[in-house]
TILUM-335513 format. One record per atom (N, C-alpha, C): residue in three letters; x, y, z. Coordinates in pm, whole numbers, padded with zeros to 5 digits, always signed. Example, Ala and Ser with C-alpha at 12.3 -4.5 7.8 and 13.67 -1.06 7.14 Angstrom:
2
ALA+01319-00569+00780;ALA+01230-00450+00780;ALA+01320-00330+00780;SER+01285-00225+00708;SER+01367-00106+00714;SER+01290+00003+00787;
END
This chain:
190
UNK+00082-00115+00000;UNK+00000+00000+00000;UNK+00088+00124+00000;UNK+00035+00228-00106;UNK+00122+00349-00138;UNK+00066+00454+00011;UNK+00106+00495+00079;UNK+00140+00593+00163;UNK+00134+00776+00135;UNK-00011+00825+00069;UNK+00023+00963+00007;UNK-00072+01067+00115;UNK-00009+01177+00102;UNK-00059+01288+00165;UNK-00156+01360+00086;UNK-00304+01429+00116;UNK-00363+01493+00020;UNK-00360+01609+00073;UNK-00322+01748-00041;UNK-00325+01870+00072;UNK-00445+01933+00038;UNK-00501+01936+00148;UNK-00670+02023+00128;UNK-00664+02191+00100;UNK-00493+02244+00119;UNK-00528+02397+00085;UNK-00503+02474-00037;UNK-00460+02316-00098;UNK-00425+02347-00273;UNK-00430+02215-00340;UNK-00605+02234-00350;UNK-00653+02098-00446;UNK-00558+02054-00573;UNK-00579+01965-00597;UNK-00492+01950-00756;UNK-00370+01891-00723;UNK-00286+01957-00619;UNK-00154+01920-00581;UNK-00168+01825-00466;UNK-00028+01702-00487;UNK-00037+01599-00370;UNK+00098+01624-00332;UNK+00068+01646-00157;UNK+00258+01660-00095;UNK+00224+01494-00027;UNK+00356+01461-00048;UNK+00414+01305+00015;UNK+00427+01281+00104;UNK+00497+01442+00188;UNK+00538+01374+00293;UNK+00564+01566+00357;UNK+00589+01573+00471;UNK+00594+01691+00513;UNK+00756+01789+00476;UNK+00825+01661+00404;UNK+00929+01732+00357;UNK+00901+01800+00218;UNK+00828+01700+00148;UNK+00768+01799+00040;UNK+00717+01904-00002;UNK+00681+01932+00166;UNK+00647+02101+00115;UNK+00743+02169+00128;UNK+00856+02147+00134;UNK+00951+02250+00164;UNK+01085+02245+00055;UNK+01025+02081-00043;UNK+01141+02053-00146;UNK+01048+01976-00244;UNK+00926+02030-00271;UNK+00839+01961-00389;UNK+00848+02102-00523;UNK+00729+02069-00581;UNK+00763+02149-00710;UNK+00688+02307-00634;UNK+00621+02289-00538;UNK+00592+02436-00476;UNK+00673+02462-00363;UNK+00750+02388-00318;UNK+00858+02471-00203;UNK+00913+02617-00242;UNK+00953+02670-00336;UNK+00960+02772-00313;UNK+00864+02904-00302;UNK+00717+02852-00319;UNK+00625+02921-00351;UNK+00589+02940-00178;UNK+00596+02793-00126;UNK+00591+02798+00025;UNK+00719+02829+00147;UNK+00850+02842+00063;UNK+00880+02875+00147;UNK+00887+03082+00147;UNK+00910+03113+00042;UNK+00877+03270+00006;UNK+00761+03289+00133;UNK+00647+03242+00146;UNK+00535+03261+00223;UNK+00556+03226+00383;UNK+00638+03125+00417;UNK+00661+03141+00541;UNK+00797+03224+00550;UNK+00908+03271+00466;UNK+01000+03345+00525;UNK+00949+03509+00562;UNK+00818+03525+00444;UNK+00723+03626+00469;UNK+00681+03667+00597;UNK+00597+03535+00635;UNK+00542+03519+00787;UNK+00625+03594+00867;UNK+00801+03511+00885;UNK+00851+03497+00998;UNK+00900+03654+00996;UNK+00911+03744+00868;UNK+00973+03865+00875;UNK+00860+03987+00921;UNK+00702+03925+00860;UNK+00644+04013+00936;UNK+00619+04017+01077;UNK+00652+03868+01171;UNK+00669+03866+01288;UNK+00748+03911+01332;UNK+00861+03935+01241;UNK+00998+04014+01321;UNK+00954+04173+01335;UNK+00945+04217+01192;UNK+00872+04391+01188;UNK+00777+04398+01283;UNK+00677+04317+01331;UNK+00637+04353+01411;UNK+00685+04341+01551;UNK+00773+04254+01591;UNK+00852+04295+01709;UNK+00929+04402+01747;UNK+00958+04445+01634;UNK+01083+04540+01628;UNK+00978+04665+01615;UNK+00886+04695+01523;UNK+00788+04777+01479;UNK+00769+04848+01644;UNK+00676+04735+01667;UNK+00572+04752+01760;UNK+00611+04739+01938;UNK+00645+04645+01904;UNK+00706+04575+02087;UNK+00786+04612+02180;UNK+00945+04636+02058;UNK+01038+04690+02138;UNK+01019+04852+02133;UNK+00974+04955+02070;UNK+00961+05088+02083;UNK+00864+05124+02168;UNK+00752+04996+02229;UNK+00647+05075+02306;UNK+00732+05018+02452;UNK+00845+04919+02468;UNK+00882+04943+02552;UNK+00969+05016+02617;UNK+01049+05060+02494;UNK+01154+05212+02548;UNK+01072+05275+02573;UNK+00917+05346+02541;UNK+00839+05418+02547;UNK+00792+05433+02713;UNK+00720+05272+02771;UNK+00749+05259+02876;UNK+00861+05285+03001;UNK+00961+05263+02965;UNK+01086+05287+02994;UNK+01117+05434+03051;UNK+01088+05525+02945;UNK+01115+05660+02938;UNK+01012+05720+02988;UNK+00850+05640+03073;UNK+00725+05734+03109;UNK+00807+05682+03248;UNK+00839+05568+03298;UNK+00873+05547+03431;UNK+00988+05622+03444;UNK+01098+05661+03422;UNK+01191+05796+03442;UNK+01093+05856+03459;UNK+01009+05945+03369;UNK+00987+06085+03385;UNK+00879+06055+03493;UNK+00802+05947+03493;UNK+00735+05964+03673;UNK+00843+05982+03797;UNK+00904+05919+03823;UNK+01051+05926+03926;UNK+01085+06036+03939;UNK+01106+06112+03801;UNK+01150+06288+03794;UNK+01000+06362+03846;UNK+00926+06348+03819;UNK+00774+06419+03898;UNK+00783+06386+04068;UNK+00781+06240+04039;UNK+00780+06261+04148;UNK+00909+06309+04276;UNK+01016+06292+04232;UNK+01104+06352+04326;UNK+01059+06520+04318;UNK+01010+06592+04199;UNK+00985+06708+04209;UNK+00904+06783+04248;UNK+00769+06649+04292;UNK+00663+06661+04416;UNK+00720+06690+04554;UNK+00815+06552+04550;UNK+00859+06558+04724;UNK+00921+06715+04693;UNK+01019+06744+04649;UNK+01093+06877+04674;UNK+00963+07023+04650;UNK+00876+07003+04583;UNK+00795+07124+04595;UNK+00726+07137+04704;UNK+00662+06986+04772;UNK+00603+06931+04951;UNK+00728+07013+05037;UNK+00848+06971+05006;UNK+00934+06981+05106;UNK+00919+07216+05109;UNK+00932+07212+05002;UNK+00910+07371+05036;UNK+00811+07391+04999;UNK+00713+07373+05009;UNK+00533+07424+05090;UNK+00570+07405+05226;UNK+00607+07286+05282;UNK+00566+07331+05427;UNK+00720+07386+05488;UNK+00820+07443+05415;UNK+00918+07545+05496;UNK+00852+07612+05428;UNK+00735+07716+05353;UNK+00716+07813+05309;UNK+00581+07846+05412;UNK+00510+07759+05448;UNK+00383+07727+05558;UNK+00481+07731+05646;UNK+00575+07693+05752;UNK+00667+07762+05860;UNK+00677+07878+05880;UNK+00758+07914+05756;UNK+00785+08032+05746;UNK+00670+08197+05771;UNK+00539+08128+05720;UNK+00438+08203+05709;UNK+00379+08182+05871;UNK+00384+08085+05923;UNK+00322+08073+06097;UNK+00424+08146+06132;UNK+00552+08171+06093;UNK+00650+08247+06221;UNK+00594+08377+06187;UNK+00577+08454+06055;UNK+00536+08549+06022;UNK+00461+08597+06076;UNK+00329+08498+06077;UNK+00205+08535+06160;UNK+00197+08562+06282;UNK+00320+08436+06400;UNK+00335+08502+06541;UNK+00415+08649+06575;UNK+00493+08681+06446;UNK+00538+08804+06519;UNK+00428+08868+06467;UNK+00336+08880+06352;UNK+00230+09014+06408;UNK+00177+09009+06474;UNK+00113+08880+06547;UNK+00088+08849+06687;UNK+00146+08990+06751;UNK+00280+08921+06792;UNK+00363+09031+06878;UNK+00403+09167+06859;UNK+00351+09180+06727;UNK+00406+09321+06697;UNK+00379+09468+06804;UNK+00285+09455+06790;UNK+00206+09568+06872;UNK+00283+09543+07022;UNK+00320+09411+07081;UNK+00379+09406+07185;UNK+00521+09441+07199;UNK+00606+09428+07083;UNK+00719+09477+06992;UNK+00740+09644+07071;UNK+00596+09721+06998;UNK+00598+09835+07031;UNK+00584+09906+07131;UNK+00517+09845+07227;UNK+00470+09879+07342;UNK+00599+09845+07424;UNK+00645+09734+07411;UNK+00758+09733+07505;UNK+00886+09811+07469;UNK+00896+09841+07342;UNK+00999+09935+07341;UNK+00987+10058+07405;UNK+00859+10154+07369;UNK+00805+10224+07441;UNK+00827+10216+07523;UNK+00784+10105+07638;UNK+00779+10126+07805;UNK+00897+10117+07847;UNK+01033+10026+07791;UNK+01135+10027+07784;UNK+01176+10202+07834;UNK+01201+10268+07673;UNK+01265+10409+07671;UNK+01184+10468+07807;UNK+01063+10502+07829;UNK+00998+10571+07955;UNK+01096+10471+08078;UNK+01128+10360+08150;UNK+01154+10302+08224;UNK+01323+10307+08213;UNK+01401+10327+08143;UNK+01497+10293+08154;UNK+01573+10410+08248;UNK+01623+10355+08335;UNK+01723+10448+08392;UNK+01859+10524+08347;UNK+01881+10614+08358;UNK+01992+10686+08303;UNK+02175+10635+08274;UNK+02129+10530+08411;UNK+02266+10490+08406;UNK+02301+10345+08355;UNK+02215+10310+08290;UNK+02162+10162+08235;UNK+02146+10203+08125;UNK+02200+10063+08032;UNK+02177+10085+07840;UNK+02145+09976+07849;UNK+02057+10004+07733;UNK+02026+09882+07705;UNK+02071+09810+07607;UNK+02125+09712+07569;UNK+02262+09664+07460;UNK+02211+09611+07385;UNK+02108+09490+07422;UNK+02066+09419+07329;UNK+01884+09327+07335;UNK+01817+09347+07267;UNK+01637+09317+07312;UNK+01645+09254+07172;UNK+01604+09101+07199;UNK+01531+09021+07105;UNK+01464+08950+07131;UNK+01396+08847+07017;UNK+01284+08765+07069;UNK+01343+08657+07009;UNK+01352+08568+07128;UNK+01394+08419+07092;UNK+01307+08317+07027;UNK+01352+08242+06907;UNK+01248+08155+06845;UNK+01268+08025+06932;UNK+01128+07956+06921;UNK+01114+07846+06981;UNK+00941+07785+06994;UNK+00940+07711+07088;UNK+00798+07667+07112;UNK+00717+07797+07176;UNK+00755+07897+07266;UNK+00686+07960+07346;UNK+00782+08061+07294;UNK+00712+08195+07316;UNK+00764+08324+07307;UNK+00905+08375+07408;UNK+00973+08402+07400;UNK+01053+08455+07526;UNK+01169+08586+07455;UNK+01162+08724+07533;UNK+01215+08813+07517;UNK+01370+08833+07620;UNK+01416+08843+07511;UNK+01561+08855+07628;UNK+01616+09014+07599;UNK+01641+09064+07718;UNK+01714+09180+07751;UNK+01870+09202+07783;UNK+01945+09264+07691;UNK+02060+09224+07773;UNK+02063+09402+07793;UNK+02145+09417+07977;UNK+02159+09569+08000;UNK+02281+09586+08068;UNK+02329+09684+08053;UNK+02469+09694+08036;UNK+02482+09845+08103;UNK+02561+09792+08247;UNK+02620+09961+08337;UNK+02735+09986+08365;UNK+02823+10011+08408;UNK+02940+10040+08479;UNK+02895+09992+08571;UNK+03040+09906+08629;UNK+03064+09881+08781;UNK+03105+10008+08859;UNK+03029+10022+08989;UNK+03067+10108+09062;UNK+03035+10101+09191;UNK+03108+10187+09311;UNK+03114+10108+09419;UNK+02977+10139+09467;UNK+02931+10061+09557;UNK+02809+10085+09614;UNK+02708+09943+09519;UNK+02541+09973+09602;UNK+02447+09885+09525;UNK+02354+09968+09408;UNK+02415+10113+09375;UNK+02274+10203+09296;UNK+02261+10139+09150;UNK+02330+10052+09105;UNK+02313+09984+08971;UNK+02217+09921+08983;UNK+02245+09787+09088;UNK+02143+09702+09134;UNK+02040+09782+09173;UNK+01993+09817+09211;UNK+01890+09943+09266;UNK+01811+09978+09111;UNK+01878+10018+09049;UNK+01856+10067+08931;UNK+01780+09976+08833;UNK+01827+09863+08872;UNK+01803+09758+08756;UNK+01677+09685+08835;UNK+01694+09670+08981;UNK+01553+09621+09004;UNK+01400+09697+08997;UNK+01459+09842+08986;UNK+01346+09918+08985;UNK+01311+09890+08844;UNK+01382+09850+08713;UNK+01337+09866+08619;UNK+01260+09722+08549;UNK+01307+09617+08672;UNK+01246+09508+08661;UNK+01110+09462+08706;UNK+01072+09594+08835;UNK+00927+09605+08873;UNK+00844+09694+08771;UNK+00925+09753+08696;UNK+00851+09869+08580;UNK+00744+09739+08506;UNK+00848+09632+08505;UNK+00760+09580+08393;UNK+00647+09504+08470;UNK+00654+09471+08545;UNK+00489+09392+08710;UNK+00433+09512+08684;UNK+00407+09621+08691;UNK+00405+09727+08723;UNK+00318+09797+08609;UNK+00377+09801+08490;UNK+00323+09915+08339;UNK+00217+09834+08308;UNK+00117+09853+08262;UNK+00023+09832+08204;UNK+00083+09718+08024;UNK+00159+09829+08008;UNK+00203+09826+07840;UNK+00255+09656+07848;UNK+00331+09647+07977;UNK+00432+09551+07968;UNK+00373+09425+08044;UNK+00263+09442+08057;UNK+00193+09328+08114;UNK+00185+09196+08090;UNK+00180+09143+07889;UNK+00226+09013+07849;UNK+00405+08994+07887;UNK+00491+09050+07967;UNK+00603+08971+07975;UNK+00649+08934+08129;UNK+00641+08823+08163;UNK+00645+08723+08255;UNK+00779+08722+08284;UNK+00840+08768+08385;UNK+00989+08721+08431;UNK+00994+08545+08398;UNK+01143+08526+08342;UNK+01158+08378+08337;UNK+01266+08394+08425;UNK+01390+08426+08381;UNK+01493+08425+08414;UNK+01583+08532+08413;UNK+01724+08535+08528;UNK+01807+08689+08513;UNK+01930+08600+08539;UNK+02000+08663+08471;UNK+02177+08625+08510;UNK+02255+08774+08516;UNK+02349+08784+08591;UNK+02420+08904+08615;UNK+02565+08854+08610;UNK+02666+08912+08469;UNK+02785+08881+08468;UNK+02859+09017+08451;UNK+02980+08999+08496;UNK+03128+09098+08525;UNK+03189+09055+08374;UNK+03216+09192+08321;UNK+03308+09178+08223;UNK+03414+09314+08202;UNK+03486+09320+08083;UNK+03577+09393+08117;UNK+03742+09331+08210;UNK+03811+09400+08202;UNK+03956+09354+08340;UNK+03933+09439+08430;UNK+04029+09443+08522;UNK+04063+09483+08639;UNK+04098+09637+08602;UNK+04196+09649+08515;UNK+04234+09818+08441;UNK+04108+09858+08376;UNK+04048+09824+08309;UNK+03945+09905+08257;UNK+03839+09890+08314;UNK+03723+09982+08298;UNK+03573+10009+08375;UNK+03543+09825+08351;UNK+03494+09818+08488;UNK+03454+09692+08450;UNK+03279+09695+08444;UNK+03231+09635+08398;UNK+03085+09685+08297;UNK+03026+09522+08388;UNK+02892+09581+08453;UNK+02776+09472+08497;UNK+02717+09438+08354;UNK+02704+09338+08355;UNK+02652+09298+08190;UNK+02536+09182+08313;UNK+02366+09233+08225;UNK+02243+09156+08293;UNK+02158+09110+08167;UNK+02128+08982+08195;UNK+02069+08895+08075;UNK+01919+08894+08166;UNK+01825+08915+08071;UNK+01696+08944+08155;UNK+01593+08866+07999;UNK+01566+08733+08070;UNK+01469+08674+08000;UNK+01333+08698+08008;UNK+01196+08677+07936;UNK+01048+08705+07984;UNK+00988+08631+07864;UNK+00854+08536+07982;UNK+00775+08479+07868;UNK+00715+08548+07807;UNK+00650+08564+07684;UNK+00584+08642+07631;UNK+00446+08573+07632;UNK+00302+08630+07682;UNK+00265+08583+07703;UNK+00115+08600+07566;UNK+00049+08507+07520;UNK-00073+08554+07399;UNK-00150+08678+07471;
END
């Protein structure tokens, strides 16, 4: 018994054997058609596949770049929101700013300067005074300086500042005026 293949997709013609289609009198008709195939499978890999994945490639960078440029625009919103609450507590204080300078100049004694008045940043308000006299013999400095420390219990104006703390240091040498130097802290109060 003869052994034949019938091909159903091109009546008329008989392949033998599965090598025949690739070395009968239409192999080259079939293989032209599958080297076809395999090149439009390639164009389309190359076409299609690999450019939408550089494509991919290059959207995940530029998310990474957004987003690091989120965190850094977050990161200055809220030092720019800081910045704007500190703003806001000194107009808080402003008016207290003024008033105590005010009550200051009226209160200050003649023989007392005042060197240095700021407002310390932190959780709570606090005003530091630094005042500055000549040493001289006797207590009228001290005298001087406590009267100007009841000015502030005392003034109306100066009423938000709360004694915290006082330190009293010697500076200067022995040859030259030696200068009482007084650090005078106060809570500031809302």
């Amino acid at each position: 018994m003869t052994v034949f293949h019938i091909d159903l997709l091109h009546p008329g013609t008989f392949a033998k054997s599965r090598r025949d289609w690739f070395s009968g009198p239409q192999a080259g008709k079939r293989l032209l058609y599958s080297y076809a195939g395999c090149a439009l499978v390639i164009l389309l890999v190359l076409g299609v596949v690999i450019p939408q994945r550089f494509t991919i490639e290059e959207e995940r960078e530029t998310i990474k770049r957004l987003k690091q440029r989120i965190a850094l625009r977050q990161k200055d919103f809220k030092d720019q929101q800081a910045l704007y609450r500190w703003i806001l507590d000194l107009g808080k204080y402003r008016a207290v700013w003024s008033d105590a300078l005010q009550a200051l100049g009226d209160a200050m004694p003649a023989n007392l300067s005042l060197q240095k008045i700021e407002l310390l940043p932190g959780s709570k308000q606090l005003l530091r005074l630094v005042v500055v006299t000549t040493l001289r013999p006797g207590s009228g400095n001290l005298v001087e300086l406590d009267k100007l420390l009841n000015r502030f219990e005392q003034d109306p104006r100066l009423s938000r500042f709360k004694l915290q703390d006082w330190e009293v240091a010697l500076s200067g040498s022995e040859r030259e005026a030696q200068q009482l130097v007084t650090t005078v802290t106060f809570d500031v109060l809302p």
